[in-house]
LUMVEX-719991 format. One line per field, with one value per residue (C-alpha): residue in one letter; x, y, z. Coordinates in steps of 0.02 Angstrom, whole numbers. Each point is the difference from the previous one (the first is absolute). Layout:
BEGIN
type: [a / ...]
px: [X / ...]
py: [Y / ...]
pz: [Z / ...]
This chain:
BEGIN
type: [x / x / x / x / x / x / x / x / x / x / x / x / x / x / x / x / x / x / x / x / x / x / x / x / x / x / x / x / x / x / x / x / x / x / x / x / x / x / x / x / x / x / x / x / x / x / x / x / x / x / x / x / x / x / x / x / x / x / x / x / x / x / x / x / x / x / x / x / x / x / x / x / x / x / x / x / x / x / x / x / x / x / x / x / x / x / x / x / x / x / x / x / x / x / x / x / x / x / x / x / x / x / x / x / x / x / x / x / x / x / x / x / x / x / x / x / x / x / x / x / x / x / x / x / x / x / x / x / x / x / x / x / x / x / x / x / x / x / x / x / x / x / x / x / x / x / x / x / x / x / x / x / x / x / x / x / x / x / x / x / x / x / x / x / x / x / x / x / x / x / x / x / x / x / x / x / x / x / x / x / x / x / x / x / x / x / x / x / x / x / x / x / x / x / x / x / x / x / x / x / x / x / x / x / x / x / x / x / x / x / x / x / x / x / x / x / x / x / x / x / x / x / x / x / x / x / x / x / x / x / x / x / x / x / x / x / x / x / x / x / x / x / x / x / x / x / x / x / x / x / x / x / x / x / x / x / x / x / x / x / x / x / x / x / x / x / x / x / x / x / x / x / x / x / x / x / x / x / x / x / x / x / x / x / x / x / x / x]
px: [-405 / 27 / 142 / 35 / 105 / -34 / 66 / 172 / -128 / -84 / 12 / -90 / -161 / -139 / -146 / -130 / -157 / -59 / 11 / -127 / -182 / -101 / -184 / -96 / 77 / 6 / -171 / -112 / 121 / -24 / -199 / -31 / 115 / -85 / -184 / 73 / 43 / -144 / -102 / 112 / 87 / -115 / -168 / 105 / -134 / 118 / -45 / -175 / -103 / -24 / -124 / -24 / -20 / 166 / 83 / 102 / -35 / 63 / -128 / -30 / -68 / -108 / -185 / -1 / -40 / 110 / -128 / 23 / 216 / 62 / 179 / 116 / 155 / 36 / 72 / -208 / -52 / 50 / -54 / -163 / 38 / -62 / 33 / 107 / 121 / 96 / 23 / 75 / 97 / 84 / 23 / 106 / 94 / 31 / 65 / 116 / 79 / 14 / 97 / 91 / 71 / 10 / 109 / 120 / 1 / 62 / 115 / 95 / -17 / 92 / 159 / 121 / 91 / -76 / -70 / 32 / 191 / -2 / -74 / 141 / 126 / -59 / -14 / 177 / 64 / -75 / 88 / 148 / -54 / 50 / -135 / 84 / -14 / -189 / -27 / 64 / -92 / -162 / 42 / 7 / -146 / -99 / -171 / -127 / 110 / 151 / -71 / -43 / 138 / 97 / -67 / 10 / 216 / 15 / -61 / 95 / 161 / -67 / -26 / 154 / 92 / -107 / 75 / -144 / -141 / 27 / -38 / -177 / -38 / 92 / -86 / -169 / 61 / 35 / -156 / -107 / 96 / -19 / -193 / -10 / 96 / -132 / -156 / 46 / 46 / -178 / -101 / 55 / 15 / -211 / -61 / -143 / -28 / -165 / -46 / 23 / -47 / -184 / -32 / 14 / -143 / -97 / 9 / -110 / -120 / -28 / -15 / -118 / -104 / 9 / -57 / -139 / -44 / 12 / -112 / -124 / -27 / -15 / -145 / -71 / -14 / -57 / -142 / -45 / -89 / -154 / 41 / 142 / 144 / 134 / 121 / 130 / -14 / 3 / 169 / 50 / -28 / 99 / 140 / 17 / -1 / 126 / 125 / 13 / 19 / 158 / 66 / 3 / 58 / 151 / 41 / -10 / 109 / 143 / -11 / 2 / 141 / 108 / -19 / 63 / 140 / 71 / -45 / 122 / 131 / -24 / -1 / 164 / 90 / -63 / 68 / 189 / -12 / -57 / 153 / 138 / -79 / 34 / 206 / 3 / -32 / 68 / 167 / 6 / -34 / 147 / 144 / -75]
py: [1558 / -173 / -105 / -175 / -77 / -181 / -35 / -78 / -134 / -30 / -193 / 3 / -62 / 115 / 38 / -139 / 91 / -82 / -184 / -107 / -89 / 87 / 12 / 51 / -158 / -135 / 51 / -67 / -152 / -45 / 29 / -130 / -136 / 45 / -57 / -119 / -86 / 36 / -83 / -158 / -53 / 55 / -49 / -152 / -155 / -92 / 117 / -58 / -132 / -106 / 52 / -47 / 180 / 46 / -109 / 80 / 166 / 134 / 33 / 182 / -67 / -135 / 30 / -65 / 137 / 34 / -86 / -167 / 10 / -87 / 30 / -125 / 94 / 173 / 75 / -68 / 99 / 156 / -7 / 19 / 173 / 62 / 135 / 106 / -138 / 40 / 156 / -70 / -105 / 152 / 118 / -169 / -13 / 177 / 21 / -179 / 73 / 198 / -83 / -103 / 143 / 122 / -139 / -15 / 168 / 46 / -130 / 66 / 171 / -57 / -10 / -131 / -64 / 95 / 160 / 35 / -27 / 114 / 136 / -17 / -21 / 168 / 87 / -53 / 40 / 185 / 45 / -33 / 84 / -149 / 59 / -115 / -157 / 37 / -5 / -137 / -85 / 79 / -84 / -176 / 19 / 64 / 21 / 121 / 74 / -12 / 87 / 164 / -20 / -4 / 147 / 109 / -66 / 38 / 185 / 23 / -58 / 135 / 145 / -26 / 43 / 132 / 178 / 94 / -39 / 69 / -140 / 66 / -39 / -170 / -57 / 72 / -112 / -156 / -2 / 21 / -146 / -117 / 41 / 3 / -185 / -52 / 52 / -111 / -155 / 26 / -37 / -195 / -29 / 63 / -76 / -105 / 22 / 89 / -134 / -141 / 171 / 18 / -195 / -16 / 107 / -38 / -204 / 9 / 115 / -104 / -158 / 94 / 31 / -192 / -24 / 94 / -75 / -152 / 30 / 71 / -142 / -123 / 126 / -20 / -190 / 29 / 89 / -96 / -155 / 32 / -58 / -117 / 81 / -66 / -83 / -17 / 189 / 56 / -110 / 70 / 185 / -36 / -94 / 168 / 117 / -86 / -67 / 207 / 46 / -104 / 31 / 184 / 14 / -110 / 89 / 147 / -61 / -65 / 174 / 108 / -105 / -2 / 201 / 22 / -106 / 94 / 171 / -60 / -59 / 171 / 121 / -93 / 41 / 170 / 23 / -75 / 143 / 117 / -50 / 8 / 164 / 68 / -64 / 61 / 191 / -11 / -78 / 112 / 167 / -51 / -45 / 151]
pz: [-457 / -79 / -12 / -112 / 127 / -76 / -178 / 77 / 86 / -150 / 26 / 167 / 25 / -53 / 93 / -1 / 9 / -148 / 60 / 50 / -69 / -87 / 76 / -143 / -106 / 157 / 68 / -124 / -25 / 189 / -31 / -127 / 95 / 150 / -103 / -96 / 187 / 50 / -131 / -74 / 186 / 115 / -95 / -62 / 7 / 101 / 151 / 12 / 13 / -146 / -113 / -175 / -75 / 66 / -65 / -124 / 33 / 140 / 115 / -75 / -165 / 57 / 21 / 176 / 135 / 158 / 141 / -92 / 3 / 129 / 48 / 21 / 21 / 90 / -191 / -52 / 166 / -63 / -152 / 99 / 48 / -169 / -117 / 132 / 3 / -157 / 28 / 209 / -100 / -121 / 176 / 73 / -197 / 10 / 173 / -20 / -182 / 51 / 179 / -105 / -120 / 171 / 98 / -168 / -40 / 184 / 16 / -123 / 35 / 148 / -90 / 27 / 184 / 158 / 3 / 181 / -24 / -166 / 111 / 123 / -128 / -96 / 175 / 27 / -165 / 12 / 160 / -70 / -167 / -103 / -134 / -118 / 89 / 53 / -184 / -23 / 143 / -64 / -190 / 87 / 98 / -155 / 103 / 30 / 127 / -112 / -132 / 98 / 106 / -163 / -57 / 154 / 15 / -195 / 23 / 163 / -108 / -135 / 123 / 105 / -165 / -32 / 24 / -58 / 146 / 176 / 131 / 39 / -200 / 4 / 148 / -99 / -146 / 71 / 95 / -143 / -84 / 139 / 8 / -182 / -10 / 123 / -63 / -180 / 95 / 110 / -134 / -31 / 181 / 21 / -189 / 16 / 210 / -30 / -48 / 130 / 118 / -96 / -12 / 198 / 11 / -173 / 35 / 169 / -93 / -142 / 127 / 85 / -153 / -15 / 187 / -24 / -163 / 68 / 149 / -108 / -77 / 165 / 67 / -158 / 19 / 157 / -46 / -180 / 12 / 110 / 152 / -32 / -45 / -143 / 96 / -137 / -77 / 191 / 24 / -170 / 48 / 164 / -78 / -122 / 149 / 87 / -144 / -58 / 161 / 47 / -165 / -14 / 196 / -52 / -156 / 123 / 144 / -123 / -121 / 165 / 77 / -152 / -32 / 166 / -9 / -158 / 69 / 143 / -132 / -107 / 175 / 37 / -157 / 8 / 172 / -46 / -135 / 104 / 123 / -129 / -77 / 175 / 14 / -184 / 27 / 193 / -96 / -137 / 111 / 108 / -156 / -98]
């Protein structure tokens, strides 16, 4: 059983599923920034010591080796950190855009003036089966929760008038259309949280990687040179270890933090739905 219950409202909002960045097209985008900082600001001469074969030149493309840069600045510092560093640097891009586009994207999934009042106000509205006015609260809010509220009022309007359904069936009905308005707003409210979700986990393994790589090297300064070790490869080695290390932690910390904190926002929504749902069919069971 299927009813259209929805051509009337054809000027409300439509489900955003669709909305939001794109990975596949920003991903890449955010991977060549992240080495084009990572070789023209933080190899930029200026970061190091003078030396006459930088001058010019990033650090990447001169023929000078790593144990005779010299930082000057911490930006020259992490350059140090090596070839794990770019990709450190795309995680932290990644994480700041995708939060970004989350933080927008929720805001106005929000709707417009407070969503705690609109609850109370649709609440009110229901047990006094004003269906008409709760539509028209749920057109000026013109939210997530709007929207399937919306959509669960318009087919309560359509069944009430419907003399073909006994009240087990309408209740069936409406149900279906509240879950089904749901499910199609889900989608835009959950786009893209994989990934700040996978990149809280990925970040410290990659850093890790670096660590390692890093500390590889400094035992390996240790152990070259007969019986004096390289002082500036094993500071070099060190400086590698530890520059990944803090950088894929706080890429980590931040990515974790921020999933969190829009899981909260989304779990909120979800649960203002799930409490108007509720006054919807307890509202509609009592009037029908």
């Amino acid at each position: 059983m299927e009813m259209n219950v929805s051509n009337e409202h054809a000027e409300f909002d439509a489900p955003r599923g669709s909305v939001g960045l794109s990975p596949v097209a920003i991903l890449p985008i955010l991977f060549v920034v992240a080495v084009v900082i990572f070789l023209f600001i933080f190899g930029n001469p200026v970061n190091f010591k003078d030396d006459k074969n930088l001058s010019g030149l990033s650090v990447a493309f001169s023929s000078v080796e790593s144990k005779d840069l010299h930082p000057t600045s911490p930006i020259g510092m992490i350059y140090m950190g090596g070839f794990i560093v770019p990709f450190l640097v795309f995680f932290m891009l990644t994480v700041i855009v995708f939060s970004l586009e989350r933080l927008f994207i929720l805001n106005k999934a929000k709707g417009n003036g407070n969503l705690d009042k609109f609850v109370i106000k649709i609440r009110s509205l229901l047990k006094q089966n004003k269906i008409q006015e709760a539509l028209e609260e749920c057109d000026h809010q013109r939210g997530t929760v709007g929207n399937v509220v919306r959509e669960g009022l318009a087919t309560y309007k359509a069944l009430s008038n419907d003399n073909t359904l006994n009240k087990e069936q309408k209740m069936v009905a409406l149900n279906k259309a509240i879950e089904e308005a749901t499910t199609l707003e889900m989608p835009m409210l959950e786009k893209n949280m994989m990934i700040l979700s996978t990149l809280g986990t990925v970040a410290t393994l990659v850093a890790l990687l670096g660590t390692v790589i890093g500390m590889i090297r400094a035992f390996f300064a240790l152990g070259s040179g007969g019986g004096t070790p390289d002082a500036a490869a094993l500071s070099i080695g060190i400086s590698e270890a530890l520059i990944n290390t803090a950088l894929g932690i706080g890429t980590s910390a931040i990515a974790i933090i921020l999933y969190n904190f829009f899981t909260s926002k989304i779990d909120s929504m979800t649960y203002r739905i799930d409490e108007i749902s509720m006054s919807i069919q307890q509202s509609f069971a009592e009037f029908n």
